[in-house]
N, C-alpha and C positions, 0 to 999 in steps of 0.2 A: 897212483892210478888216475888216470886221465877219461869222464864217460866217454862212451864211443861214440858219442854225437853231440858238441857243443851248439848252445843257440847263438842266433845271432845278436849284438847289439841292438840296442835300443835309441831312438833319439825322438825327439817334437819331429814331424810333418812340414812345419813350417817355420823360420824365424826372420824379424824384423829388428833392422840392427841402426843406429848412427853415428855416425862419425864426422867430426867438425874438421875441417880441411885444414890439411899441413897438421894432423894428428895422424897416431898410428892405432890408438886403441880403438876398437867396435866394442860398443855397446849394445847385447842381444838381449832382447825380450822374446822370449824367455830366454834365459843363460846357454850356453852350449854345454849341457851334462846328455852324456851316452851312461847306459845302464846295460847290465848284461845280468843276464839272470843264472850266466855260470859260476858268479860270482863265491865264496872269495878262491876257485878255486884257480891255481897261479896259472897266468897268459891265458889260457881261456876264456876267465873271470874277466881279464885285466884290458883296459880300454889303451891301443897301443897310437891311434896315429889317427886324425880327422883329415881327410883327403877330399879336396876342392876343383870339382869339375868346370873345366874353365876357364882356358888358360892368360884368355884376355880381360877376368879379375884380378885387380893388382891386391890381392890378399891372400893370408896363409892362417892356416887355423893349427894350432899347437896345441896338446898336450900337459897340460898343468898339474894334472893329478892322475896316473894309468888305474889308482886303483879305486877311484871315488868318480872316474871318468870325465871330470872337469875341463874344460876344454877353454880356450880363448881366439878372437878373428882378432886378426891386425894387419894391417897395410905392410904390404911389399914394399911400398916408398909411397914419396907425397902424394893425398888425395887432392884434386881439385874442384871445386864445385863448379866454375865456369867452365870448365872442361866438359864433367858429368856430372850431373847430378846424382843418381841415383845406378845401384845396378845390381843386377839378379844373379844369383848361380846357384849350382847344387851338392850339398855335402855330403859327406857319409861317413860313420866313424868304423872302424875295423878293432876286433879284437886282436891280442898277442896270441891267436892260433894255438897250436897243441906243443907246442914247449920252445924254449929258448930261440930256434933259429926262425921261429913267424910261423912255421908252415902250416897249413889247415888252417888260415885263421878267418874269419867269420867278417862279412860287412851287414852292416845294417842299412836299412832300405834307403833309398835320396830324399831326404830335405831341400825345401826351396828354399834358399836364402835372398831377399831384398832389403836393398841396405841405401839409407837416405844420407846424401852431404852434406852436412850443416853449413852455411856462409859462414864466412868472417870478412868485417866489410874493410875492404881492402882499395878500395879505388875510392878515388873523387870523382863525381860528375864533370862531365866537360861539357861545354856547350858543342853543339852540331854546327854554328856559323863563327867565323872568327870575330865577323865586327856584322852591325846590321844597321841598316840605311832603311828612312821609313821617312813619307813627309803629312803633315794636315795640314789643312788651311787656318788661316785665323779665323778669329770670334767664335768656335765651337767647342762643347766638350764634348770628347771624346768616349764612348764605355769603351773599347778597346784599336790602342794606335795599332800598334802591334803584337805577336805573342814571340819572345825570346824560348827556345827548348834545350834542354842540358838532358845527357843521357849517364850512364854510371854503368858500368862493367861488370858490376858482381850479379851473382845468381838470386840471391833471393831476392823477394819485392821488398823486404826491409830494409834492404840496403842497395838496392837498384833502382828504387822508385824516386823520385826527386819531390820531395814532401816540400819545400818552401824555395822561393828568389827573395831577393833583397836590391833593392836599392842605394849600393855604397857612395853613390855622389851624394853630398848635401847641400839642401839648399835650391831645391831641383821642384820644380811645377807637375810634377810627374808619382803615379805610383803604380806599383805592382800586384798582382795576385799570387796565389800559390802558385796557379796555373802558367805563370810567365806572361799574362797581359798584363799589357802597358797601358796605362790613361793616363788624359791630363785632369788636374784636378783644380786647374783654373783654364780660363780662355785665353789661348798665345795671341798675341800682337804682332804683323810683320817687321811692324816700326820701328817695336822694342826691342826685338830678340828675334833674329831669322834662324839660326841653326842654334840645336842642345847639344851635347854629349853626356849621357848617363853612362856609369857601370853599373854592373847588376852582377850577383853572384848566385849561386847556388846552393842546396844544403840538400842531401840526400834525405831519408828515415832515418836513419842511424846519427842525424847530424853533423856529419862530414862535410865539412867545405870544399867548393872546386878550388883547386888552386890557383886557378887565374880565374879576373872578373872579364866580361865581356864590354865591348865599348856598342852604345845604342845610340845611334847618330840621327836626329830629329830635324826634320826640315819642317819648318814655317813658311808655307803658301799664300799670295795674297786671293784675295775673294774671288773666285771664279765659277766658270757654272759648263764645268767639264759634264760630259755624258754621250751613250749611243745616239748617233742621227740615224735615219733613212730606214727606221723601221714602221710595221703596222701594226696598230691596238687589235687588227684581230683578221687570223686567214682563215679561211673557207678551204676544208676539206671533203673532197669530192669520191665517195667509197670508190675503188678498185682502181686509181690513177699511181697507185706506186706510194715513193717519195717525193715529199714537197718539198722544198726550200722552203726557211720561216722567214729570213732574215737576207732577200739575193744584194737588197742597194745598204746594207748596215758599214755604217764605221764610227768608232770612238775619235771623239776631238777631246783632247788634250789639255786645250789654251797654252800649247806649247810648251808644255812640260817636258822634258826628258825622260823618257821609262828605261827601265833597267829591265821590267819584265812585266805582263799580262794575265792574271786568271780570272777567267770568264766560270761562273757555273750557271748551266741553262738545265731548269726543272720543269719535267711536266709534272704537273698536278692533275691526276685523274683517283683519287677515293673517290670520289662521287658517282662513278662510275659501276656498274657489278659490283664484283668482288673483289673491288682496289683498283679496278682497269679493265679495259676490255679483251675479257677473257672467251673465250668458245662457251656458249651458255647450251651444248648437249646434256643427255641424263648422263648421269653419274654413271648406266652401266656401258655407254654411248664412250664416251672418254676415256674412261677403263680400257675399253680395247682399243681404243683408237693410238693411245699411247703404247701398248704393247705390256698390260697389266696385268700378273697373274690372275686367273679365274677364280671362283670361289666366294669371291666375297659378298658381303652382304650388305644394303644398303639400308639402314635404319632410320633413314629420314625420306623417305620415296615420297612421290607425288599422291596425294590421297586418290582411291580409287577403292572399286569395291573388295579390291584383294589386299590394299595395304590399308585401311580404314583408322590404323590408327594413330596418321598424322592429321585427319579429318578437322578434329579439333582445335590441332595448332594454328596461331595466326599466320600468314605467309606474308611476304611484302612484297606487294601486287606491284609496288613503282618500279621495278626492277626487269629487264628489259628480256622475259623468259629465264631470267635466272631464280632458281629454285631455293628462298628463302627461307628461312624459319625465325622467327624473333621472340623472345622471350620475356617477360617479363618480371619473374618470381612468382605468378601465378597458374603455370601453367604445365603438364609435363605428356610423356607418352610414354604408356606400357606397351612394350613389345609382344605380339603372340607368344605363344612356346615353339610353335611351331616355324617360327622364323628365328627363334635367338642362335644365332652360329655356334656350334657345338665344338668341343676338344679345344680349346683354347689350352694349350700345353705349355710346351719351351717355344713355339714361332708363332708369330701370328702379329698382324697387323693394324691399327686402329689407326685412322684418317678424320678430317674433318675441318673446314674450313672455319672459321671463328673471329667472330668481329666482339669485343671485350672492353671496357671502358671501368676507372675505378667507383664502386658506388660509395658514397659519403654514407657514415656511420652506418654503413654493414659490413665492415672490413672485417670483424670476429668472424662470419659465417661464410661456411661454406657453399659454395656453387656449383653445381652437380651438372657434368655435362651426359657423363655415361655411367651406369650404375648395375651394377647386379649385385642384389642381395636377397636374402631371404625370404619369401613368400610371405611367410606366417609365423609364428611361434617366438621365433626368434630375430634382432635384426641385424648379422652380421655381412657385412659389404666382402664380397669374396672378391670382385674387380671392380675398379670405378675410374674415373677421370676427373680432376672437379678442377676450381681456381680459388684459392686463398688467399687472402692479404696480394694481390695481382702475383702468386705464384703458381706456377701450374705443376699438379701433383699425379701422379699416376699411382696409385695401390692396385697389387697384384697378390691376393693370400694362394698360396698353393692347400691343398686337400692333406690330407694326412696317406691318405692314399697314393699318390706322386712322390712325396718328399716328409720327413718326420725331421728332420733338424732347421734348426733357425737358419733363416735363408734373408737375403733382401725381399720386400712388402713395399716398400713405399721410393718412390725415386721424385723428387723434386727439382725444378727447374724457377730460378727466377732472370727472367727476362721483361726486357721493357717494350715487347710488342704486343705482351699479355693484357697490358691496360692501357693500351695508346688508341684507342676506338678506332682502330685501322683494321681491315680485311688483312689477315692470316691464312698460311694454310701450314697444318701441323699435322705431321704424323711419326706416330710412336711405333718404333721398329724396333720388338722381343725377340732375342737370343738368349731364352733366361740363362744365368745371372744378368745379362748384358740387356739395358735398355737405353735406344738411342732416340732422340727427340729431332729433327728435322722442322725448322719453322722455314717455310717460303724455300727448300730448296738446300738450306744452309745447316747443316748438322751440332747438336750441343748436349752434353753429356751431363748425367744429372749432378749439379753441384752440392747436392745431399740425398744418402742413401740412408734409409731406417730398415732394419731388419724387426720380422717379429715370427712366430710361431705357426707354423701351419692350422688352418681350421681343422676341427673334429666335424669326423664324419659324422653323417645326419642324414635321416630320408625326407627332410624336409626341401620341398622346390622352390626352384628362386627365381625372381622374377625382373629382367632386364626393363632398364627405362631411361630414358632418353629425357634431359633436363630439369632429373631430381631426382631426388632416392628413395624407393617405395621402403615405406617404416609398417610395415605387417603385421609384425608378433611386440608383444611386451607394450603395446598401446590399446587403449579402449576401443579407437574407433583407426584403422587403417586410413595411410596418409600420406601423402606426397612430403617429402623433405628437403632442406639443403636446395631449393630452386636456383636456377639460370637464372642470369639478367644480361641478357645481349642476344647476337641473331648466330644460329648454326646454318652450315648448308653441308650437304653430299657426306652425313656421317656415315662412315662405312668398317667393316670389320673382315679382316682375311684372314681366317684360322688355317697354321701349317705351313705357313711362307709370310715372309716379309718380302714387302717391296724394294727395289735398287736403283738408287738415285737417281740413274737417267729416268724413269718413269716419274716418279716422284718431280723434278725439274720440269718433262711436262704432262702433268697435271695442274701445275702451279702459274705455265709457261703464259704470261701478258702478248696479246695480238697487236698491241699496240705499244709504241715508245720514242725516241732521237734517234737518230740517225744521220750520219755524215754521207753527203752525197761522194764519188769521190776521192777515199782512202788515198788513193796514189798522189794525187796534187796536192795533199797536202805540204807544207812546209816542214825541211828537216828539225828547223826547231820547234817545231808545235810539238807540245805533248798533248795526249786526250786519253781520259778513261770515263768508262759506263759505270754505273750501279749496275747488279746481275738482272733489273727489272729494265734496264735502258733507257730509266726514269729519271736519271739525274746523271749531265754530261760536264763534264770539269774541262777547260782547254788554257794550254798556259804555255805563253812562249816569248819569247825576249824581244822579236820584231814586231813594230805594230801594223804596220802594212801585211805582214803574212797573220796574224791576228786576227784583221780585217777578215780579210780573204778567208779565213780557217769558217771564222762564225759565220760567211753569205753560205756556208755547204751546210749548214745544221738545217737537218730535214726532219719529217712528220712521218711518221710511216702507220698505215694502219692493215695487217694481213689478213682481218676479217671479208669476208666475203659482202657480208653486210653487217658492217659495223651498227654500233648503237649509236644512234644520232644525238648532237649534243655540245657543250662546252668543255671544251679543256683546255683550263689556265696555263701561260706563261708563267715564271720568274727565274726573270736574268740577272745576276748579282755577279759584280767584278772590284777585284782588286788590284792594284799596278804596285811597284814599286821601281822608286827611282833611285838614283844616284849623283856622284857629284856634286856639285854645287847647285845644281838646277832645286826648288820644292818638288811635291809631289802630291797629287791630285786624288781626290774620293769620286769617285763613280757610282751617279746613283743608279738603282735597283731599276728594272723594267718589266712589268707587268702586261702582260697580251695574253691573246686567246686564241686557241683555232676552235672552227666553227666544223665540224664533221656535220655535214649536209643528211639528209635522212636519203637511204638509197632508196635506192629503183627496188619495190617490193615485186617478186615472183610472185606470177600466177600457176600453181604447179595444176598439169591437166592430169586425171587419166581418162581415156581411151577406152575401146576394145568394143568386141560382143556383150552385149547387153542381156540374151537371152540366148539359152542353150533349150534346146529339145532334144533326150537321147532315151534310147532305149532302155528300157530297164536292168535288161545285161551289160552294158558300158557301167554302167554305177554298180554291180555287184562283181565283177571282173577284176583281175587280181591289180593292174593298171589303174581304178576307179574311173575318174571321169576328172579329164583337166580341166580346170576353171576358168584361167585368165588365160587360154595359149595364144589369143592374140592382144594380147595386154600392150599397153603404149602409153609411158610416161613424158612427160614433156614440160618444159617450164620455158615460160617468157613473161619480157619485161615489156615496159612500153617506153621507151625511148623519144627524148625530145633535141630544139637544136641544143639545149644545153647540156647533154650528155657526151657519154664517152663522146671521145673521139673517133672510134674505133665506128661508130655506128656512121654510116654515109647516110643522113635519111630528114625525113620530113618531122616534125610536130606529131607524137601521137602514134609514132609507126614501132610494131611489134617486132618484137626481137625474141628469136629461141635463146636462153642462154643454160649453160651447164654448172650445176654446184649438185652439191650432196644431199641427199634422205638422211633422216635417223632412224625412223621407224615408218611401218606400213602396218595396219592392223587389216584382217580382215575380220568382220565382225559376224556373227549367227543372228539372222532377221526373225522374230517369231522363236517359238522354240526352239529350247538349246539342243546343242545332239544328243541323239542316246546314243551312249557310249556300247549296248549290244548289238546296236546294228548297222551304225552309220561315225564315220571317223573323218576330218580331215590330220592328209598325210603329206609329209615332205623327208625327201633323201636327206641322211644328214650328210652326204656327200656333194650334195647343191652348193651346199655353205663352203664345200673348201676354199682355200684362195683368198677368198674373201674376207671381210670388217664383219660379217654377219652373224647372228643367232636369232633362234626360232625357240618360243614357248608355245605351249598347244595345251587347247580346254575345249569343253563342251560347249563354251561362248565361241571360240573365235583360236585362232594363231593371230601370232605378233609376230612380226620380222623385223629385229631392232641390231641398231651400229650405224656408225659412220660410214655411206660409201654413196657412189656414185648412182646415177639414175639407171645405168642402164645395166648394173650390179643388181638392183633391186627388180628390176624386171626380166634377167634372168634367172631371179630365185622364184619369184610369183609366177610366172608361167611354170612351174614345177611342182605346185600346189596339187594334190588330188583328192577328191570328195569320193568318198566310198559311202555304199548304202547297200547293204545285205538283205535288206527288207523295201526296198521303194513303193511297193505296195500300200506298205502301213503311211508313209509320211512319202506321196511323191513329188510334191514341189517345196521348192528350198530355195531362198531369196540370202543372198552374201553380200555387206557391204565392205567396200576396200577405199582406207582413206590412208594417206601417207602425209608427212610432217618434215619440216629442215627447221634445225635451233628450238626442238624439243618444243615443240607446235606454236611458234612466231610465226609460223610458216606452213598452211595446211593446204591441202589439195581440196578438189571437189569431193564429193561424195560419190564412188561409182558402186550402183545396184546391181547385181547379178545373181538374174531369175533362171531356175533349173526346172523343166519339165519333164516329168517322165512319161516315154511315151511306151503305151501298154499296145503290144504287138496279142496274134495268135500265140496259143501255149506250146506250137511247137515255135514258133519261131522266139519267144522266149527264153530258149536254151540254150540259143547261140549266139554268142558275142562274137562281129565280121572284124573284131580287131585279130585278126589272124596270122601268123608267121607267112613267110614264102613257102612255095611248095616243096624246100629241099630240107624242110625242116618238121615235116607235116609226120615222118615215121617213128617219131619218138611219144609212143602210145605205151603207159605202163600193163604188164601183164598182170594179167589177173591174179596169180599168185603171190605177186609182189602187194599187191594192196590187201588181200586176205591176209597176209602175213603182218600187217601193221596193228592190227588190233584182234589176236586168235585168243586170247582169253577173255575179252569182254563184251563179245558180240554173239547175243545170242543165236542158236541156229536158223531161227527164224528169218533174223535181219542176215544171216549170211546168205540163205536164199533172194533175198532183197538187194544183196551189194552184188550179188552174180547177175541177176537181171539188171542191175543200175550197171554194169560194167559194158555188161553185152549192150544194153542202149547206148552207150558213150560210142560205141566202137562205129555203130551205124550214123550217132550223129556227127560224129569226125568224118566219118566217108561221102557222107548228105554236104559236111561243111568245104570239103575240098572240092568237090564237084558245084557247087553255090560260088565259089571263090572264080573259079577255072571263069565259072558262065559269066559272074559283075566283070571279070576284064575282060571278056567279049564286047559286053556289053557298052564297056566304059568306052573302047574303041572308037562303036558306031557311033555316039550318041556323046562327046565330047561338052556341051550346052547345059548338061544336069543342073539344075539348081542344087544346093547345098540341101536341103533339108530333103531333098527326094536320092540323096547319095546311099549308096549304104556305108552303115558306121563300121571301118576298117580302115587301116594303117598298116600299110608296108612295111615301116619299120618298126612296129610291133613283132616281138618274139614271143607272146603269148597264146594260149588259148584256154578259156574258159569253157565248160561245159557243166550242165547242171542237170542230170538227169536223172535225180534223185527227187525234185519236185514231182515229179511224176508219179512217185507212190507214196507222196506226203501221208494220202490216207492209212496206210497198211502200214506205217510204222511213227514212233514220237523218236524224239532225242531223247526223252530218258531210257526206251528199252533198247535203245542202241548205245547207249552210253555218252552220248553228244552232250556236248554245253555249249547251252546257246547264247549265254552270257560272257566269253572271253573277250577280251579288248585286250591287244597285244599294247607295247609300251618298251620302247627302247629307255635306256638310261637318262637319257638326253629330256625324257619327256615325249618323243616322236616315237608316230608309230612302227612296228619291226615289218623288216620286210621276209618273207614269206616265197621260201619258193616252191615246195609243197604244202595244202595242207586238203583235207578229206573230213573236216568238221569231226577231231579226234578231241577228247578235252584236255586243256591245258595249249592250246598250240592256236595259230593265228585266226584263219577264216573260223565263222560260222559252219554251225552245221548245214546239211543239205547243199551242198557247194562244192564241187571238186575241182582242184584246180592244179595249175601243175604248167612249166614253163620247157615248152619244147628245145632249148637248148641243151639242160637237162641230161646226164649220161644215170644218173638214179637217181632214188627218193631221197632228197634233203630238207629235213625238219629245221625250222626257227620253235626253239625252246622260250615259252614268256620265262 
């Protein structure tokens, strides 16, 4: 008897297997045993067959034992390692089914199998050149004439790598390195000895010899003083001229040497500069979008102010040209509010941060804490951090017990030599838990040690992020900063929920400055040239020396800054030739110059406009408010001399408009701030479409910050509107509006704008002349329809009050279209009106305001009407909501005593806060 439901086999999840190449057995960790828990009853029990998904695995897994389920992997035929290395597929083992002929028979779930190929070192290194020609001059010694390179076939680096040369001639002036440099180890004579012949051999890891040695043919020069002519110690760079030529009358002399071939390397040296080079010095949340960078993030090094206060403390480094430093010294660190630490840092999330690092002498044991979240109090365990060790740079990430309960990766480590080179970096660590990827400058690298450990236990204790050490809380006397920085951070920032994608990341990092060949096309078919990805160092190498010549008069200067930072940045020109035949061959010394980037033409940015508004008290409580800037005018110039552009046709001294970008416009609250019950500035967040722009809003002020052009910004600021439900209580209000390029290098005037409110009679109080056309004048809500909005909390009393506040409305709409009829009469005759004797009304206004509920202020309050006179609406954004009915109902936009309502309107539609 057979149960009527066998289970299925059993096997590992996972195995890891090796195999040494031109072998057929696999070696699996763990073994390949299938279990079956029908066991011992027959073919059910019995393990019949491992079956390998995969057809282009050249392996096959057998059967060794059906009833102990034993199993073996073996090669279909020869494994190679320089073929593949390594390869993946997936198994599964089947039972022998419900009797003899297989059928019903059971598979157990897929296994990943990955399986590594051992080398066997099989190849000799060969050299890359058959013979090599190289010449010095006499009476020098050389640190290296030449470098010979030999490469080697096999896969592994033990036996790929080429670990030593030798020098098989004896008796030879000459010696080698590991690395294949050649020196002399006396000074040649031409007199003595013009030409050498060395061999030189090779020896892999494994110490396998190349089978042939290579011949090194050394020529002896007599004493000459070869090098570039017809260059300058130093050009003069002029902001917005393009590319310059470094080098238009250069050429190498020889002393008649014969060349075989030419490489030139031309480097600029700009560290000295920002942040490695002259980079776009915007804020951080400025270049974020200007690059096209997911939103969200959070920037935990901002500029001290009264809402980020707590980089207040840190030192900054003022020499630096509007770029936003931060320097460290192991004395110094920033706790983060709570209220800003970016929250759900899950499986994706982003950390950023620019980093200058250098090795500190005997502190190499301790840690350096760049970013840090640990425990508040009680206890001091680090749930995430970032620090630098021994110049490794470390990432720990503990997951909660809550996420995840099994041992996971915790700690990913990186060592790289840009870590402690005191060079400007820009690193960002991009989470895919398990997957964490490191990006220095652009260029992606993967942590070359992962430590796993345990997830934290849960705790209700709060932890507390900090920014250039590790706050030590709990299990110490006195709380304390730990593990401090020693070097400068800029723009650290954190994106919880998304990582960033390279093209953004590339610019962010992106240099405005670097080489440049004027050109491409002229160049000569034999020149080669390539860039470093910073276009910081330009290699050029070609066999003719007249096209040579010509290649290096095209190396240009390029700087895309608008207004660059003014300043030095070094040349050095280093070349090497190599010749042949019987001719010597010649050393070229090194060239050092400078360009001089000239300090530009600084912008004088204007604004403009009306100065002072006087309006009605109905304009500022109208559901429109009252616009601020609408004749707002930005403008910038320079002052131009003959020594300027060219572009300028003009005298010493004469003014120039010219066009570049804003990053931010603040408008600031003069005097008390707003109250937020009665009086709001508002902006569409529909203004910003299209645009580089965002807007924050407080009871100080809005900010309008991004990258974009002038007349972007002053199509967002004429869109401003000032509401004041109460103008009564507070009726003059002073705004100032300053705007900034290159994160305030570059600041505007200071433009004041004073608001009056001007107090009319109480009947003419209640109508605001921003009134629709007259085809839009019969959309007057019935009185049923507003009884019906509030019928269980408006007492009967106040319903007699909304019946009479209704019936007034109705007379003051009929009063307001015959008022409207009579101003365009009147606008007619009398065309000459001054602006302040106009009435306040707009055509293209589609609203109408009416308030004729002031009227029986006395016979009733907001509370026995049920009114709140304290709502502030609040878009998500921060901006406030827009409102196309509201009748002062609580929870919903206007203030009480105010009804308001937009005659385009076919019903009543509520804005829910």
């Amino acid at each position: 008897m057979f149960p009527s439901e066998s289970a299925k086999p059993w096997i590992e999840t996972s195995y890891h297997g090796v195999i040494t190449e031109n072998m057929d057995i696999v070696q699996l960790d763990p073994p390949l045993v299938a279990l079956d828990k029908d066991a011992p009853v027959p073919y059910a029990g019995e393990i019949c067959a491992f079956k390998i998904q995969g057809l282009e695995a050249p392996f096959e897994a057998v059967v060794l034992n059906g009833t102990s389920g034993e199993g073996q992997l073996r090669a279909r035929g020869l494994v190679d390692c320089e073929l593949q290395k390594e390869y993946t597929f997936i198994i599964q083992a089947h039972d022998c089914g419900a009797g003899p002929g297989g059928t019903g028979g059971k598979k157990s779930h897929k296994a990943v199998v990955h399986i590594q190929v051992n080398d066997v070192n099989e190849f000799s290194p060969v050299f890359r050149e058959a013979q090599y020609h190289v010449a010095v001059t006499e009476g020098k010694i050389y640190d290296n004439i030449l470098q010979v390179e030999a490469t080697d076939q096999d896969c592994s680096p033990q036996y790929s790598q080429i670990c030593n040369y030798q020098i098989t001639t004896s008796n030879t002036p000459f010696a080698i390195d590991r690395n294949g440099n050649i020196r002399n180890t006396e000074k040649l004579s031409f007199d003595k000895q013009q030409q050498y012949a060395v061999l030189v051999t090779a020896f892999d890891c494994g110490q396998k010899r190349s089978t042939e040695s290579v011949a090194v043919h050394i020529y002896v020069k007599p004493v000459c003083k070869p090098g570039w002519q017809g260059w300058d110690k130093r050009v003069d760079y002029e902001p917005g001229t393009g590319s310059k030529q470094l080098f238009p009358k250069m050429n190498l002399e020889t002393c008649g040497g014969l060349l075989s071939s030419v490489r030139t390397t031309v480097e600029l040296q700009t560290s000295h500069i920002g942040k490695g080079c002259d980079r776009e010095t915007y804020s951080e949340k400025s270049l974020q979008k200007l690059c096209g960078a997911s939103s969200g993030s959070t920037d935990l090094l901002p500029a001290p102010s009264a809402s980020t206060n707590w980089t207040a403390s840190l030192v900054t480094d003022s020499e630096r040209d509007s770029d936003l430093i931060f320097r460290f010294d192991g004395r110094q660190a920033a706790r983060i509010p709570d209220q800003v630490v970016p929250q759900n840092l899950t499986d994706q999330f982003t950390v950023a941060t620019w980093m200058k690092h250098g090795p500190n002498p005997g502190l190499r044991a301790e840690k350096e804490t760049l970013l840090c979240n640990s425990d508040k109090t009680e206890m001091n365990r680090h749930h995430y951090s970032l620090y630098v060790h021994n110049c490794r740079l470390v990432f720990l990430l503990r997951r909660d017990f809550i996420q995840v309960d099994t041992f996971r990766p915790a700690e990913f480590h990186w060592k790289l030599d840009q870590i402690c080179d005191k060079e400007w970096h820009y690193y960002v660590i991009n989470v895919e838990f398990p997957v964490v990827t490191l990006y220095v400058d652009g260029v992606t690298y993967d942590p070359y040690l992962v430590t796993d450990d345990w997830p934290i236990h849960p705790s209700q204790i709060d932890v507390q992020l900090t920014v250039g050490a590790c706050w030590q809380g709990g299990e110490v006397t006195k709380p304390r900063f730990t593990q401090c920085f020693r070097g400068s951070l800029s723009g650290l920032t954190i994106r919880p929920g998304k990582i960033e994608s390279q093209k953004v990341i590339s610019c962010l990092q992106a240099c405005k400055e670097g080489l440049d060949i004027n050109s491409l096309e002229s160049l000569g078919k034999g020149i080669k040239f390539h860039f470093n990805p910073a276009q910081s160092i330009l290699v050029m190498e070609g066999e003719d020396l007249e096209n040579m010549n010509a290649a290096l008069r095209k190396v240009s200067y390029i700087n895309s800054r608008q207004f660059p930072t003014p300043g030095i940045r070094r040349l050095h020109i280093s070349t090497s030739v190599q010749c042949f035949g019987e001719d010597t061959c010649i050393s070229i010394p090194d060239i050092d110059a400078v360009v001089m980037v000239l300090q530009p033409s600084e912008p004088r940015i204007t604004i403009a406009g009306v100065d002072r508004l006087t309006r009605p008290a109905a304009d500022l409580r109208g559901p429109a408010g009252l616009t601020l800037f609408q004749d707002l005018h930005i403008i910038s110039t320079v002052t131009k001399g003959d020594t300027a552009s060219h572009h300028t046709a003009g005298r010493p001294g004469v003014q120039e408009e010219i066009i570049h970008n804003l990053d931010y416009c603040d408008i600031l609250v003069l005097g008390e701030e707003l109250r937020p019950e009665q009086e709001s500035l508002q902006l569409q967040r529909s203004t910003l479409l299209g645009k580089h722009l965002d807007a924050t809003n407080s009871t100080s002020g809005m900010s309008i910050y991004g990258v974009d052009s002038m007349s972007n910004y002053e199509q967002v600021i004429r869109q401003v509107h000032y509401h004041n439900w109460h103008p009564a209580q507070n009726p003059d209000r002073k705004f100032r509006l300053t705007c900034s390029e290159l994160n305030g290098r570059y600041t505007s005037n200071e433009f004041t704008l004073e608001i009056s409110v001007l107090h009319k009679s109480e009947a003419g109080e209640h109508v605001n002349h921003m009134v629709a056309p007259s085809q839009y004048m019969q959309v007057v809500p019935h009185l049923a329809m507003v009884h019906s909005l509030y019928p269980t909390h408006v007492p009967s009393a106040a319903t007699v009050v909304i019946v009479i506040c209704i019936a007034t409305l109705v007379v003051v709409v009929v009063l307001g279209i015959y008022r409207i009829h009579l101003t365009h009469q009147q606008e007619g005759r009398s065309s000459d009106t001054t602006k302040e004797r106009e009435l306040d009304w707009d055509d293209s206004a589609l609203n109408i305001t009416v308030n004729p509920m002031e009227v029986f202020t006395k016979l009733t309050d907001s509370r026995s009407t049920g009114l709140n006179r304290n709502q502030k609406p609040k878009s998500q954004s921060g901006l406030p909501c827009q409102t196309n009915f509201s009748c002062g109902i609580p929870g919903y936009e206007q203030p009480p005593t105010q009804l308001t309502y937009q005659t385009n309107c076919s019903r009543l539609g509520y804005t829910r806060l």
